[in-house]
C-alpha positions in Angstrom: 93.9 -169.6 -58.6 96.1 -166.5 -58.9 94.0 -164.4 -62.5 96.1 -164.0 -65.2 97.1 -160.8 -65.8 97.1 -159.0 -69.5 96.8 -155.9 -71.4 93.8 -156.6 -73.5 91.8 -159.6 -73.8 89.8 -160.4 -76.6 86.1 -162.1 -76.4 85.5 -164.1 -79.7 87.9 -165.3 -82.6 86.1 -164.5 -85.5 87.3 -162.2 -88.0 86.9 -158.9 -85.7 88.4 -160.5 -82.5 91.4 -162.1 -84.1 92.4 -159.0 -85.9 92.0 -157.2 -82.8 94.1 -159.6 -81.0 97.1 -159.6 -83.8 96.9 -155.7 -83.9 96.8 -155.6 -80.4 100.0 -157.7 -80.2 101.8 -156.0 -83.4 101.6 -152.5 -81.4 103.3 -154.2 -78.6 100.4 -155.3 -75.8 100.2 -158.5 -74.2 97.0 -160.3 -75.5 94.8 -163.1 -74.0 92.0 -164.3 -77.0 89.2 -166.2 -75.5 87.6 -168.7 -78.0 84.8 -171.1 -76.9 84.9 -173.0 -80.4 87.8 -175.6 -80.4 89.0 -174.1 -84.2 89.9 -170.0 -84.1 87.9 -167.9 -87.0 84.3 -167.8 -85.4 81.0 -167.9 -87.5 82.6 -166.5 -90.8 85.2 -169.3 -91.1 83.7 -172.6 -89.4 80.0 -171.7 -90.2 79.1 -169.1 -92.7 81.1 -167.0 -94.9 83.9 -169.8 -96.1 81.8 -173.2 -96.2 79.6 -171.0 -97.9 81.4 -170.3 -100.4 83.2 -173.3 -101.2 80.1 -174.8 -101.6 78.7 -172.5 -104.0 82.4 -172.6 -106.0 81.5 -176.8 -106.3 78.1 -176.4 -107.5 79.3 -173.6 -110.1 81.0 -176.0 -111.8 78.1 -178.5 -112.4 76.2 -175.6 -113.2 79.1 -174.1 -115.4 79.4 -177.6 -117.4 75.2 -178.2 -117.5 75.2 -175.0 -119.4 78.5 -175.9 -121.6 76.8 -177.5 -123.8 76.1 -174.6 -126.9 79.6 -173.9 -127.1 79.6 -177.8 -128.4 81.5 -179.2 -124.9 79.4 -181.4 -123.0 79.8 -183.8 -120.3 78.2 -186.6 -118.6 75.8 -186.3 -115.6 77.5 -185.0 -112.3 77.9 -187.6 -109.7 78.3 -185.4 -106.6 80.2 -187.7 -103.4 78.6 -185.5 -100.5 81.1 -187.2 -97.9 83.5 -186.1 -100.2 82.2 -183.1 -100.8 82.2 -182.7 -97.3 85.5 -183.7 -96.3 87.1 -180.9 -99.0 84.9 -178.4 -97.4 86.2 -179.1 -94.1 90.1 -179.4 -95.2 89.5 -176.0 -96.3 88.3 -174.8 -92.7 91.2 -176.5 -91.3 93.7 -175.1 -93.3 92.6 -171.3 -92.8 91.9 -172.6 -89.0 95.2 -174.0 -88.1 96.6 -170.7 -90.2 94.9 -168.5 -87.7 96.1 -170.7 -84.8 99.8 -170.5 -86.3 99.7 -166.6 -86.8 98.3 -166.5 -83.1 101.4 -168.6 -81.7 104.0 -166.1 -84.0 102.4 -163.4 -82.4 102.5 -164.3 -78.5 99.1 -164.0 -78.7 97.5 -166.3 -75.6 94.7 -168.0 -76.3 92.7 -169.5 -74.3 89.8 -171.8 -75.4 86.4 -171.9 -72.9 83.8 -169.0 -72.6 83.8 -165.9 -70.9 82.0 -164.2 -68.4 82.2 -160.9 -66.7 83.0 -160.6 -63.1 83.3 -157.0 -63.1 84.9 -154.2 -65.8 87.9 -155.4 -65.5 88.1 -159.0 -64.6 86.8 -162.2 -67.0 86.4 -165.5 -66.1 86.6 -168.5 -68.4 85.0 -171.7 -68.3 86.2 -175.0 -69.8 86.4 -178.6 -69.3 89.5 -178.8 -67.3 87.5 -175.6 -65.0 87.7 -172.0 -64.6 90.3 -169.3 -65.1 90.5 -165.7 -64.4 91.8 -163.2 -66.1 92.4 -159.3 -64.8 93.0 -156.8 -67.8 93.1 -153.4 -68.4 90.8 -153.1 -71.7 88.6 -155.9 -73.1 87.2 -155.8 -76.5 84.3 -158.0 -77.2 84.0 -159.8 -80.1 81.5 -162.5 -79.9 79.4 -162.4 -83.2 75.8 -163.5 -83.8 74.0 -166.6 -84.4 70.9 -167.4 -87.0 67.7 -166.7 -85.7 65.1 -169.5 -85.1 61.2 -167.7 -84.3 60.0 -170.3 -81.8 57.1 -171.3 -84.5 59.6 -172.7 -86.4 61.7 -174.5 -83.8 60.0 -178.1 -83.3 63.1 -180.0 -82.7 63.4 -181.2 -85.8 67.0 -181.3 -87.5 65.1 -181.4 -91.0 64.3 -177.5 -89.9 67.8 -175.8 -90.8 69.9 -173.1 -89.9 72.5 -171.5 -92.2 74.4 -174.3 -89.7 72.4 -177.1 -90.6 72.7 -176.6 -94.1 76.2 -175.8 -94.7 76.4 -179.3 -93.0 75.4 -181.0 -96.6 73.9 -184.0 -95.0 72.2 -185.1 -97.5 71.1 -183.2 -100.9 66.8 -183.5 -100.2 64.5 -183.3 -103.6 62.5 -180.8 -102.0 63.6 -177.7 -100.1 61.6 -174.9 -98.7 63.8 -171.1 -97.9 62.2 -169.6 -95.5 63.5 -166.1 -96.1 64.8 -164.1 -99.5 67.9 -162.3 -98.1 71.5 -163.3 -98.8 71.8 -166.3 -96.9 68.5 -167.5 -98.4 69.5 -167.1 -101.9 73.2 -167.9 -101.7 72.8 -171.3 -100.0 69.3 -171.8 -102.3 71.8 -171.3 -105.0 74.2 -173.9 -103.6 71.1 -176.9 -103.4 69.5 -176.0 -106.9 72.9 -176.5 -108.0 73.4 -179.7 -106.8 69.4 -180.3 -108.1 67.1 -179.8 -105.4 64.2 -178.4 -106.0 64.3 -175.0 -104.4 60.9 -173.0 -103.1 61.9 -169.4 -101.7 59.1 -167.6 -99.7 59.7 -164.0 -99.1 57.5 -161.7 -97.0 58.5 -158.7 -98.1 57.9 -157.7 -102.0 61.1 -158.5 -103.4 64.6 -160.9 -102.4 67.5 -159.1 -101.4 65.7 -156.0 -100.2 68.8 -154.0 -99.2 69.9 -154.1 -102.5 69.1 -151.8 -105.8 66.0 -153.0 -107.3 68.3 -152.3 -111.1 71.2 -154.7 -109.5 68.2 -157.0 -107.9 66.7 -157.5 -111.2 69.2 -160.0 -112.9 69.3 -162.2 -110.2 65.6 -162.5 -109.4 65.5 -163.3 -113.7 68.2 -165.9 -112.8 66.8 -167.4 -110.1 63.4 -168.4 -111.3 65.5 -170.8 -114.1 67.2 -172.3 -111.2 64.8 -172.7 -108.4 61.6 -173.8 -108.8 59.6 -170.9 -107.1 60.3 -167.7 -105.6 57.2 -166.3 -104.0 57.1 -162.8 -102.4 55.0 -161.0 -100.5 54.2 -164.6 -98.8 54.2 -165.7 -94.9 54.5 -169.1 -93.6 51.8 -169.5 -91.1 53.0 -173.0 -89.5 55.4 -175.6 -89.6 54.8 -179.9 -88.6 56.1 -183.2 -88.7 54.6 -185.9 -91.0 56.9 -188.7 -91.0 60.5 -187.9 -92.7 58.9 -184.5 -93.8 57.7 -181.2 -92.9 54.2 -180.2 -93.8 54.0 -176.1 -94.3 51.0 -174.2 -94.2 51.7 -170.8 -96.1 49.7 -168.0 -97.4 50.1 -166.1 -101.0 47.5 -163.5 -102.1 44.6 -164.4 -99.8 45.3 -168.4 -100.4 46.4 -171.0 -98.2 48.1 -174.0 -99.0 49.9 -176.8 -97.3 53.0 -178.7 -98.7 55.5 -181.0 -97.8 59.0 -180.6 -97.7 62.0 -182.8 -97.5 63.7 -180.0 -95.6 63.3 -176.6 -94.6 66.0 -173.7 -94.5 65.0 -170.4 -92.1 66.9 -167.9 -93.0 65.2 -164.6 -91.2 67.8 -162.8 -90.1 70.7 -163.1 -87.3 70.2 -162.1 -82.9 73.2 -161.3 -81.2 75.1 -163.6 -78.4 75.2 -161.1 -75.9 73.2 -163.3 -73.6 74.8 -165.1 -70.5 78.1 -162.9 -70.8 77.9 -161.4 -67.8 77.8 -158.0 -69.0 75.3 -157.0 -66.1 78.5 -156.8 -64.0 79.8 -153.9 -66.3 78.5 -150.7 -67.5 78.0 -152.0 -70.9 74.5 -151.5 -72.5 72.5 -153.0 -75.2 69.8 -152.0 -76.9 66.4 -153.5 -76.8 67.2 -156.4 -79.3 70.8 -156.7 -77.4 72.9 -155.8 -79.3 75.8 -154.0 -77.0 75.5 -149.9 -78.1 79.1 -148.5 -79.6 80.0 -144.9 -81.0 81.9 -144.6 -83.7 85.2 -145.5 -81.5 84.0 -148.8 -81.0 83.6 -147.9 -77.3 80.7 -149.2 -74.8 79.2 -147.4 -72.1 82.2 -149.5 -70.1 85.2 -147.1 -70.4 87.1 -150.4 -70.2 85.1 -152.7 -72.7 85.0 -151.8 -76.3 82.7 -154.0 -78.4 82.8 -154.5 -82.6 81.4 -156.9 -84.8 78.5 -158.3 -85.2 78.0 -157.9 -81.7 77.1 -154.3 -82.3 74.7 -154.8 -84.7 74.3 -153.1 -88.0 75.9 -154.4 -91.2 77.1 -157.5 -90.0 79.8 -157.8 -92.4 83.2 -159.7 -91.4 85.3 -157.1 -93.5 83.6 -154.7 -91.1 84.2 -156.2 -88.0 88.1 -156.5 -89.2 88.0 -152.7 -89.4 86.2 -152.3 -86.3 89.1 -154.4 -84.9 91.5 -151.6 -85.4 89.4 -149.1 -85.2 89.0 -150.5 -81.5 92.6 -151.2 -81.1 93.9 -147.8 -82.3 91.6 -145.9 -79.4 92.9 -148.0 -76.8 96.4 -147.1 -78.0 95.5 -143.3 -77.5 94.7 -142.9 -81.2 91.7 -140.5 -82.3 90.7 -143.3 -84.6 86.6 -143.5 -85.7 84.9 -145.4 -87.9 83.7 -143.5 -90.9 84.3 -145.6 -93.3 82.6 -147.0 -96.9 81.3 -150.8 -96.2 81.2 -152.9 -99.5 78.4 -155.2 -99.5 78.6 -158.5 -101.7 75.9 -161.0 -102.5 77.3 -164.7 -103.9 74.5 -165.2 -105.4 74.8 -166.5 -109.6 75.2 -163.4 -110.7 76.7 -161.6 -107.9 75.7 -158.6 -106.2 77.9 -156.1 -104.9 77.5 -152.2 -103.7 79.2 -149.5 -102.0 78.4 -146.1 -100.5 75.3 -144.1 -101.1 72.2 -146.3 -103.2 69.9 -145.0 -106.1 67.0 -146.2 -103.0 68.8 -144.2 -100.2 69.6 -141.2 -102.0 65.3 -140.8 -102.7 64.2 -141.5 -99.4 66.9 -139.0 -98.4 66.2 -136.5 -101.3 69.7 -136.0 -102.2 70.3 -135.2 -106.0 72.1 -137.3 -108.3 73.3 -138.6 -111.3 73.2 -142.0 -112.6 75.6 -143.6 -115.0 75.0 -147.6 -116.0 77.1 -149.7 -118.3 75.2 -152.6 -119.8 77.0 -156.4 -119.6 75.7 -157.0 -123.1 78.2 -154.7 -124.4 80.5 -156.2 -122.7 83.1 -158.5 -124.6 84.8 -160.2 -121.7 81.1 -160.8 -120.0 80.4 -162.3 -123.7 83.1 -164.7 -123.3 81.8 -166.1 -119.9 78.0 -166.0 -121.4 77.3 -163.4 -118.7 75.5 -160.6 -120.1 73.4 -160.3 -117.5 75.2 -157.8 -115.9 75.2 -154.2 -115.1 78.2 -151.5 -113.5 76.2 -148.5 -112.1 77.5 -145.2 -110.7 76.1 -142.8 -108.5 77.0 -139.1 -108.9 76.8 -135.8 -107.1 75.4 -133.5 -110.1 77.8 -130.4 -109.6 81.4 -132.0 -108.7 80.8 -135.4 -110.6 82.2 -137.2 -107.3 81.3 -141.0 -106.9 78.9 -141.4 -104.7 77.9 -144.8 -104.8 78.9 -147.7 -107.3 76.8 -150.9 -107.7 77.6 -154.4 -109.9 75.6 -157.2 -110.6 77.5 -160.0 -112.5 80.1 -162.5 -112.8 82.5 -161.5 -110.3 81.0 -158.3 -109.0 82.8 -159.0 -105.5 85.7 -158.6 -106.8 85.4 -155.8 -109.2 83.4 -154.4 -106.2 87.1 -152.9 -104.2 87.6 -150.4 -107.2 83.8 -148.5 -106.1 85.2 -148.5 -102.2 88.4 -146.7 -103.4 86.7 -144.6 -105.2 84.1 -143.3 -103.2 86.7 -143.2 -100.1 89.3 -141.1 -102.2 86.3 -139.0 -103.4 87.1 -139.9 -107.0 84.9 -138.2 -110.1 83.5 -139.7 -113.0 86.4 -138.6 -114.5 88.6 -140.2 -112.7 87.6 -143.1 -113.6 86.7 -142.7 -117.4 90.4 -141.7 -117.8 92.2 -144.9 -116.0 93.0 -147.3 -118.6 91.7 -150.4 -117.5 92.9 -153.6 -118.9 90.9 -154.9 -122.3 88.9 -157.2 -122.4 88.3 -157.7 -118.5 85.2 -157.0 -116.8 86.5 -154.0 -115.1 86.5 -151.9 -118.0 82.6 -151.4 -117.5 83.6 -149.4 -114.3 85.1 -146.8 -117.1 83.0 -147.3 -119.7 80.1 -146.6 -117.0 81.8 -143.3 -116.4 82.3 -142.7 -120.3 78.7 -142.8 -120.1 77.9 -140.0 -118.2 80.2 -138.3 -120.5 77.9 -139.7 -123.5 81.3 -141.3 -125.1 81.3 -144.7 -124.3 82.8 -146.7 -127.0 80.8 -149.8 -126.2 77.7 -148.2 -125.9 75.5 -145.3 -127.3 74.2 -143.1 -124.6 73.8 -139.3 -125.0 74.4 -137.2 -122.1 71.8 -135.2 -121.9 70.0 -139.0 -121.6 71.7 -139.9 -117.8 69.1 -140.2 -115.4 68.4 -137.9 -113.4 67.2 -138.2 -109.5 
């Protein structure tokens, strides 16, 4: 069979390789996408990102309405449907599926559904049911993702030992659940089951959940979570995992102390590897480093002057926003551009509050020993927050001392994803603190506390009383 011949092909149809692919074609170039999964939008859309968060949107509102009741509106008891929970969950991926798959057809974007393998720099072949196909190209960009990482203590076999995959699957909503694992996967889908009233145990080994995060925007949720879950235990290791009829028996360690407990279910949630394996890339020049992830510089390019890599794939923040802009990135070098990513990555946690951040961290800017000045903004002065019952918030800037530039913004609260895209301008754009005291924002919103965190550094706040010569200083 005769290879089909193409300008770029694209490995992976997640959110980095089918932006690549539509960019690709928008400039002009003939583009194969190569998709082993039957429905286009990779891990983020099928299996993490969008389930995800329609799940935690359903269980809001039985959380929303459970804590109604002191405004004097209450309801009856939830009864939660799982299949059709399910099934709404799923009509969701379909719809953003089959909207990728449209946008992919306007575009003359080919695509081509089996899995890929290297036969050289320039040559991939796909597998699939009905066989093999070859395709010869000039540049390939690989966009294949990651998958959630099971340590092989933990992998007995057992379905009631979960993935991120597993649960998003809402098979059934067990009584008791044990997270294996404090980061943002942990705590968003623990969120997600203690809303829909498991009881939720999180064991951490490190000394605090969400360690990437600032301990001040850490705080609220942590206070949060221990009304909703049962148990959140850090600095704690699980030592083994068994089978005892329909549950799983856990051996863990706290302090010194052992215990052993059954679970209905277990989530692991430790982290993600890369799918770098089996791609053939021994056939190219491409390298990966020691955990294999494929090594890129900052023009998305691999050691392979004809394979670029982004994504996940790459390692790093593995952020689907950031593999979109990877995907140009990528795109924009093969098209001659001098195009590099240096760019400011938000970073949002759905938890209940939200977390969200931007730029340089009050953490980061320690162990780096850079000066500067923090500004924070209170929820409890907030109106708008006091209308959604969410005081629990906090807006916090980071400053460079002498020019006032933003630095760094971080949100914790209702919505902090969202108000999160008004930091990333502003750090990109090198806004000051005055800057943003003297936009008008819209009253009463929750945005406002961006300014009024600014006002603060001014010590004129209306909301608040904080003297200038009070900012913390670092």
């Amino acid at each position: 069979m005769e290879p089909i011949k193409t300008d770029i092909v694209v490995l992976g149809a997640g959110p980095g390789g089918y932006a690549a692919a539509f960019y690709a074609a928008d400039m002009g170039k003939k583009v194969i996408l190569v998709e082993q999964d039957k429905r286009l939008g990779g891990v983020c859309l099928n299996r993490g990102c969008i389930p995800s968060k329609a799940l935690l949107q359903a269980t809001k509102l039985i959380t929303e309405a459970r804590e109604s009741a002191h405004r004097g509106i209450t309801f009856a008891s939830p009864q939660v449907d799982l299949a059709k929970l399910r099934a709404w969950k799923e009509s969701v991926l379909e719809k953003l599926g089959g909207g990728i798959k449209a946008l992919a057809q306007k575009r003359g974007v080919q695509v081509i559904q089996g899995r890929g393998h290297f036969e050289g720099s320039q040559s991939l072949r796909v597998e699939n049911e009905q066989g093999q196909q070859f395709i010869s190209y000039d540049k390939a960009i690989i966009a294949v993702g990651s998958r959630s990482a099971l340590p092989k203590a933990f992998d007995l076999g057992n379905p009631r030992i979960m993935t991120s995959r597993g649960a998003l699957e809402l098979e059934e909503i067990p009584q008791d659940l044990l997270i294996v694992g404090g980061g943002y996967i942990g705590m968003e889908l623990g969120t997600v089951y203690a809303g829909l009233g498991t009881n939720v145990v999180v064991i951490e080994a490190l000394d605090t959940i969400l360690a990437g995060a600032d301990a001040d925007l850490v705080r609220p949720v942590a206070a949060r979570a221990k009304k909703m879950f049962k148990e959140i235990r850090v600095k704690a290791r699980v030592l083994k995992m068994s089978t005892v009829g329909k549950q799983i028996k856990v051996e863990t360690e706290l302090d010194g102390q052992r215990r052993e407990e059954l679970y209905d279910r277990v989530l692991v949630a430790v982290g993600r590897s890369p799918n770098s394996g089996d791609l053939g890339l021994e056939q190219t020049k491409v390298e990966k480093d020691e955990k294999g992830f494929i090594q890129v510089n900052a023009r998305q390019e691999t050691a392979d002057p004809a394979i670029y890599a982004i994504g996940d794939i790459t390692g790093g923040l593995m952020l689907a926003h950031k593999a979109a802009k990877e995907a140009r990135i990528a795109v924009e070098c093969i098209l001659g551009e001098d195009s590099r990513f240096e760019h400011v990555v938000p970073a949002v946690v759905f938890t209940d509050p939200e977390v969200a951040w931007c730029g340089l961290t009050e953490n980061e800017a320690k162990v780096k020993d850079i000066p500067i000045t923090v500004a924070k903004f209170p929820w409890g002065a907030s109106g708008r927050a006091l209308t959604y019952d969410r005081t629990d918030g906090l807006t916090k800037l980071i400053l460079e001392p002498e020019t006032e530039r933003v630095l760094g913004v971080g949100i914790v609260g209702h919505g902090a994803g969202e108000l999160i895209a008004e930091g990333v301008l502003a750090v990109e754009m090198g806004a000051t603190a005055r800057d943003l005291a003297e936009c008008i924002h819209p009253h009463p919103t929750l945005s406002e506390t961006v300014m009024e965190a600014a006002e603060t550094f001014f010590g004129h706040a209306t909301h608040t009383h904080v003297r200038k010569s009070t900012a913390a200083q670092s």
